[in-house]
N, C-alpha and C positions, 0 to 999 in steps of 0.2 A: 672715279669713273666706274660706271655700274656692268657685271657682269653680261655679257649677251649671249651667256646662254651656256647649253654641253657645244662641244665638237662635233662635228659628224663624226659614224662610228663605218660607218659604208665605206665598203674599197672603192678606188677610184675604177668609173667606167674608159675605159681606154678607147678611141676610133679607131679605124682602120688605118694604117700608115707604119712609116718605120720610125723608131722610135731610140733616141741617144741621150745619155745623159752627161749635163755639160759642169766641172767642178773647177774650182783654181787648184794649182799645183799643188798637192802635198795638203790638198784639204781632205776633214777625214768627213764631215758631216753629207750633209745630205744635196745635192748638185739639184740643177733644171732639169725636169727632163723636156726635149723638145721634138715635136713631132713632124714630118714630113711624110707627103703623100706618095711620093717614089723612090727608089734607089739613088736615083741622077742623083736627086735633092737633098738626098741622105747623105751621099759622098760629097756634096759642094757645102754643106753645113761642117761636116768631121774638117774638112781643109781649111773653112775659117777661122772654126774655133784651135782647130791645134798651133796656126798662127798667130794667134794672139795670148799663146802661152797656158792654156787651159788641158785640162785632162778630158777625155772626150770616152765615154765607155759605151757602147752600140749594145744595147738592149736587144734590138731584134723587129720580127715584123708580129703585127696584131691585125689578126683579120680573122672575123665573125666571132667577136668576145671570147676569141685565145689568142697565145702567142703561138704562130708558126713552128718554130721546132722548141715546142715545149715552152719551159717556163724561162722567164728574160736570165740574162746573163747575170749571177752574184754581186751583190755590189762589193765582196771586200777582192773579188778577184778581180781585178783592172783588165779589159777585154782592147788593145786597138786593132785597128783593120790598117790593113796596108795599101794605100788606094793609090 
C-alpha cells in the first residue's frame, strides 16, 4: 500500500462551542474530543458519557479562535464538573 503523503503539521482550527474530551476508564492515550454549541448541551453530553462508564474531561469554551479562560484544561490533570 503506497504512502499518501506527510500529515498535516497545522494545529487544529477549533469552532465556537464548548468543548469535552471523551476517554474509556483508565485509558492513558488520547480520547474524542466533542464539541457542543451551548452549556445545556455540554452538560447533557458530560451525563451520557459519564453513564456509560467513560472519563469525561471539560476542556472549556472556544470563541473567536481562543479559549475562553485561557488555554483548555491539561490533559494529564483529569478535570470533572459536578452537574
Amino acid at each position: 500500500m503506497k504512502s499518501r503523503g506527510r500529515p498535516a503539521t497545522t494545529p487544529i482550527k477549533f469552532m465556537d462551542g464548548f468543548y469535552v474530551e471523551i476517554r474509556n476508564k483508565g485509558s492513558v492515550g488520547k480520547g474524542v474530543v466533542v464539541r457542543s454549541t451551548t452549556k445545556e448541551a455540554m452538560e447533557n453530553t458530560i451525563k451520557q458519557y459519564e453513564r456509560s462508564n467513560k472519563d469525561v474531561i471539560v476542556l472549556g469554551e472556544h470563541k473567536d479562535f481562543e479559549w475562553v479562560n485561557g488555554k483548555p484544561a491539561s490533559k494529564k490533570a483529569k478535570v470533572k464538573v459536578a452537574v
